[in-house]
DRENDO-1510 file (C-alpha; in Angstrom, 1 decimal, always signed):
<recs>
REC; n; res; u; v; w
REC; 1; UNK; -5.8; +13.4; -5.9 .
REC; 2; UNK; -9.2; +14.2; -5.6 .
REC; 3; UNK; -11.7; +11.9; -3.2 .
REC; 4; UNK; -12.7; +9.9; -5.5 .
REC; 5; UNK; -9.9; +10.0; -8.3 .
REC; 6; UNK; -9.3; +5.8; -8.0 .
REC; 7; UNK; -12.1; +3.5; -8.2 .
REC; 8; UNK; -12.7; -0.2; -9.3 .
REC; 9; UNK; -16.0; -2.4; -9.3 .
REC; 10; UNK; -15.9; -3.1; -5.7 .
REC; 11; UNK; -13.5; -0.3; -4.3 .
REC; 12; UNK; -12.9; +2.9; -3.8 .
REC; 13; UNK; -9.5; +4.9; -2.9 .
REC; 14; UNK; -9.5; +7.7; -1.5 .
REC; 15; UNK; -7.2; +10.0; +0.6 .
REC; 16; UNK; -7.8; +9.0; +4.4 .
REC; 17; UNK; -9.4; +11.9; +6.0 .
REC; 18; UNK; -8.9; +12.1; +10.3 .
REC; 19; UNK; -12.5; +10.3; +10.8 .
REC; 20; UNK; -11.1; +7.7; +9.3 .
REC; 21; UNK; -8.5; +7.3; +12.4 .
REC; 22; UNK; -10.6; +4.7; +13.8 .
REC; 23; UNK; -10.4; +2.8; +10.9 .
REC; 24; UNK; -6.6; +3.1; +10.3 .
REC; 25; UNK; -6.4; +2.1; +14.3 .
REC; 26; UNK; -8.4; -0.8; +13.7 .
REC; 27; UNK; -6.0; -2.2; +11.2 .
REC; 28; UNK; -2.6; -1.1; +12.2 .
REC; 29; UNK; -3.1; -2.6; +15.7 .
REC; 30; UNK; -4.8; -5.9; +14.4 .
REC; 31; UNK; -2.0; -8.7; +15.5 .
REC; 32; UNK; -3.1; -11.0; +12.6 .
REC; 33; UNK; -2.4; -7.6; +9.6 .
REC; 34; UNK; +0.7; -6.6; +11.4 .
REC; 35; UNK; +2.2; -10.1; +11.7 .
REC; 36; UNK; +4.5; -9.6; +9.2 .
REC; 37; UNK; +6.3; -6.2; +10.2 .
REC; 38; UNK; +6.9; -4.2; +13.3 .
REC; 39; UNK; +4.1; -5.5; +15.5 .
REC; 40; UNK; +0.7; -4.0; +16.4 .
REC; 41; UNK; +1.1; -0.1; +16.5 .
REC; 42; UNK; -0.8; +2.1; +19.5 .
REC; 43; UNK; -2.8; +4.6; +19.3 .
REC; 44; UNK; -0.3; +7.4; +19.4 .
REC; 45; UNK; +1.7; +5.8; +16.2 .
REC; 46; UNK; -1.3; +4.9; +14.8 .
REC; 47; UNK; -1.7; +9.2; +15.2 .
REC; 48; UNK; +1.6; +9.6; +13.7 .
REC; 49; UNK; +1.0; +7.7; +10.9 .
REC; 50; UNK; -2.1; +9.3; +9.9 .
REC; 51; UNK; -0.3; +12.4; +10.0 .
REC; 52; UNK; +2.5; +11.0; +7.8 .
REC; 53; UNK; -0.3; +10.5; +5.6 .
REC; 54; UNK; -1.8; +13.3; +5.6 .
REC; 55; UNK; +1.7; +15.4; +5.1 .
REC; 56; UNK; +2.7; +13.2; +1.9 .
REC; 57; UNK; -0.6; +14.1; +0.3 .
REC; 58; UNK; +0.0; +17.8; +1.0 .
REC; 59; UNK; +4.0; +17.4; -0.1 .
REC; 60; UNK; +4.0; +14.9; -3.1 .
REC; 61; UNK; +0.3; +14.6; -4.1 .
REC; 62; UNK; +0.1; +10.8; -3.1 .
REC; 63; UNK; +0.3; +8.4; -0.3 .
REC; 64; UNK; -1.2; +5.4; +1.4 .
REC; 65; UNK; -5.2; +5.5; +0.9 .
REC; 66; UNK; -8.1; +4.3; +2.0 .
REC; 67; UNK; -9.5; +1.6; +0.7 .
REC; 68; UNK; -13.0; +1.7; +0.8 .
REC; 69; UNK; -15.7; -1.3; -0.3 .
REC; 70; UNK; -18.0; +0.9; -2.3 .
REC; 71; UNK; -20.9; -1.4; -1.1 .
REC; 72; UNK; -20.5; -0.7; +2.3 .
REC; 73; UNK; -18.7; +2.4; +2.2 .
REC; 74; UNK; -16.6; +0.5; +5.0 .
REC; 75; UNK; -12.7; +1.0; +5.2 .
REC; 76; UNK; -11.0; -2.2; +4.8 .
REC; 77; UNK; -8.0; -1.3; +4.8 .
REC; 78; UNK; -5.1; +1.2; +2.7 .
REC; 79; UNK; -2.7; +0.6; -0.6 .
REC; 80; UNK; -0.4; +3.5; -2.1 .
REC; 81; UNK; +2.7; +4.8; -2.7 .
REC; 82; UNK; +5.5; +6.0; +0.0 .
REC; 83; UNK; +8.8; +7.2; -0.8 .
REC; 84; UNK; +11.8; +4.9; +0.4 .
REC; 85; UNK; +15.2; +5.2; +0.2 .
REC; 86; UNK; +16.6; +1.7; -0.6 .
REC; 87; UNK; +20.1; +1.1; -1.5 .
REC; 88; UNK; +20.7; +4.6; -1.5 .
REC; 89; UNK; +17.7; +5.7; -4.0 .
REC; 90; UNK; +14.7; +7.3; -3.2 .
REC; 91; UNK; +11.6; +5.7; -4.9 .
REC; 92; UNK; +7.8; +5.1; -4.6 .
REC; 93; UNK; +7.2; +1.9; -2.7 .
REC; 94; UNK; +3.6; +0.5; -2.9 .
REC; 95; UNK; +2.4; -1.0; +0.3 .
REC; 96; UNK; -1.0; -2.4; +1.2 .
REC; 97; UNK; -2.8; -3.4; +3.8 .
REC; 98; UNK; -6.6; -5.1; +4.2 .
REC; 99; UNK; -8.3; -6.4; +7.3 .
REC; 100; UNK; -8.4; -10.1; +7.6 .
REC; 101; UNK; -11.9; -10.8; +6.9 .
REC; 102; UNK; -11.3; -9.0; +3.4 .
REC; 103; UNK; -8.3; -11.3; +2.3 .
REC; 104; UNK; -8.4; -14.4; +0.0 .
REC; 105; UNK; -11.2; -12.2; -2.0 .
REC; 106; UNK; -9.2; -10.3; -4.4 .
REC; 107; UNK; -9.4; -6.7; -3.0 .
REC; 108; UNK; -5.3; -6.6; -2.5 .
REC; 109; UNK; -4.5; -7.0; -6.3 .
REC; 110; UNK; -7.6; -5.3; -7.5 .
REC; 111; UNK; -6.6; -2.3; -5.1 .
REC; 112; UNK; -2.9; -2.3; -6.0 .
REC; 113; UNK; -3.7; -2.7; -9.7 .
REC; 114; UNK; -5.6; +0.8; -9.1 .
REC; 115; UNK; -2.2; +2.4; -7.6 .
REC; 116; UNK; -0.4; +0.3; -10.7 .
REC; 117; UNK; -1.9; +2.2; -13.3 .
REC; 118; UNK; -2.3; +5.8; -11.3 .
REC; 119; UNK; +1.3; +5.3; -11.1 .
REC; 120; UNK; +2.1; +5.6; -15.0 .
REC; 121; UNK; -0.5; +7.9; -15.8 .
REC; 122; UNK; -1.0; +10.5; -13.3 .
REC; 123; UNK; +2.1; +10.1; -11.0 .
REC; 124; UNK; +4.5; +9.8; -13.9 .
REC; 125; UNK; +6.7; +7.1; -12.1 .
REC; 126; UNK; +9.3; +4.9; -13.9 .
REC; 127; UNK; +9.6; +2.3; -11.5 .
REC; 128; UNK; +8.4; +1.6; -7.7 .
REC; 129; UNK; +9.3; -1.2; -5.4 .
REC; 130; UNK; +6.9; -3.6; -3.6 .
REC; 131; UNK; +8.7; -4.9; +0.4 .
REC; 132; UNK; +7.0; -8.1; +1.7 .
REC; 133; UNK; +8.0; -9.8; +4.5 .
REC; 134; UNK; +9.6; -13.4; +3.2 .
REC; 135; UNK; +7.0; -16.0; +4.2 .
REC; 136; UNK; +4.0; -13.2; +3.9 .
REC; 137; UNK; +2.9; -15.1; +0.4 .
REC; 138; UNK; -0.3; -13.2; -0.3 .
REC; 139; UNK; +1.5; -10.0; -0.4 .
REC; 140; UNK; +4.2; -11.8; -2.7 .
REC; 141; UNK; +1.6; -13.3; -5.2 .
REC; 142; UNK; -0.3; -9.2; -5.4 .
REC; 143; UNK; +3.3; -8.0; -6.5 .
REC; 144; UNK; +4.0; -10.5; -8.8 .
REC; 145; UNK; +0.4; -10.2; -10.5 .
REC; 146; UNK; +1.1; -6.7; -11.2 .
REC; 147; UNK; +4.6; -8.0; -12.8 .
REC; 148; UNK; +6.8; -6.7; -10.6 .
REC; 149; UNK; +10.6; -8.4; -10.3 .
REC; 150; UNK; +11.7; -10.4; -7.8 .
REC; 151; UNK; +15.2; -8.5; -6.5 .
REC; 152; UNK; +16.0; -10.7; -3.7 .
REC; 153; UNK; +16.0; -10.6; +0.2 .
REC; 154; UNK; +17.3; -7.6; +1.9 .
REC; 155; UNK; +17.1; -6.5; +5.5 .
REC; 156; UNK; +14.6; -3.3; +5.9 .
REC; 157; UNK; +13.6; -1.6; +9.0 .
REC; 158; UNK; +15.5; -4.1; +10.6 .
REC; 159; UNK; +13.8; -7.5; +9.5 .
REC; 160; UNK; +13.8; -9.4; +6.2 .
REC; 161; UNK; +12.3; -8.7; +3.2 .
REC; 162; UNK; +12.1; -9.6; -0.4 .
REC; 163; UNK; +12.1; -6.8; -2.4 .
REC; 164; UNK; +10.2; -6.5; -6.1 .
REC; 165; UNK; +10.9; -3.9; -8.6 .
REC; 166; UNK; +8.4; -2.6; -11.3 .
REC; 167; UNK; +9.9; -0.5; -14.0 .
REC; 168; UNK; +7.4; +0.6; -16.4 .
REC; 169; UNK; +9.4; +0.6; -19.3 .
REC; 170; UNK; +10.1; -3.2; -18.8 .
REC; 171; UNK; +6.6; -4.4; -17.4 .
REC; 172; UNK; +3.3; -3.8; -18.7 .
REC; 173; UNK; +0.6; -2.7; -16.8 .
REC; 174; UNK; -2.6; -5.1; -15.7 .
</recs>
């Protein structure tokens, strides 16, 4: 994906670049966006997740990316695609995060909507699952805007969550 391969009115996404570290660090270790998984992350995992991002670009051509307000050129935040396994299949997962003053203004859905279509038409995926924690009802209403299934409540990385399922040649694309 080139730099500037998905863009929407008010966004752009983009692969993260290692200037953008302070950034990512600024989310993953904000208590209020990491509420619903694992905790706030350091500075060293915040380092090795940058790197895992880096490493899927170079491997499958597509990861979590910055998500950039094009009128600020700020990053708010990521959304993309990492590869799970999940009841013993491998899949694209979309996951997204924004910083807290950016929710409840429509950058999560318009952002995953970007990664919804990329998905079908450059990526070639089938299907891809969306993981939010169960009382995290934000992230639920994003996934279910872009169609995906509700699946049920599973135990992932181990804590709860409800797991969504879009198959493209069931659900049609926002």
């Amino acid at each position: 994906m080139n730099s500037d391969m998905l863009a929407t009115a008010r966004l752009q996404l983009r692969e993260f670049t290692e200037a953008d570290f302070p950034a990512l660090l600024a989310l993953v270790s904000h208590p209020e966006v990491m509420r619903f998984s694992d905790g706030i992350e350091s500075e060293a995992a915040a380092h090795v997740r940058l790197a895992g991002y880096l490493r899927a670009y170079r491997e499958r051509g597509f990861g979590k990316w910055a998500v950039q307000e094009r009128s600020s050129g700020r990053v708010i935040g990521y959304c993309g695609f990492g590869w799970e396994e999940f009841d013993g299949v491998s899949r694209p997962e979309l996951g997204f995060r924004l910083l807290p003053d950016c929710w409840g203004r429509g950058f999560a859905t318009e952002a995953a909507a970007a990664c919804d279509r990329h998905a079908s038409a450059a990526l070639g995926f089938n299907d891809y699952l969306g993981f939010a924690h169960p009382d995290n009802t934000a992230s639920r209403r994003v996934l279910e805007k872009l169609g995906l299934v509700l699946l049920g409540e599973r135990s992932f990385h181990g804590g709860p969550v409800v797991v969504y399922r879009k198959d493209a040649c069931r659900n049609s694309h926002p």
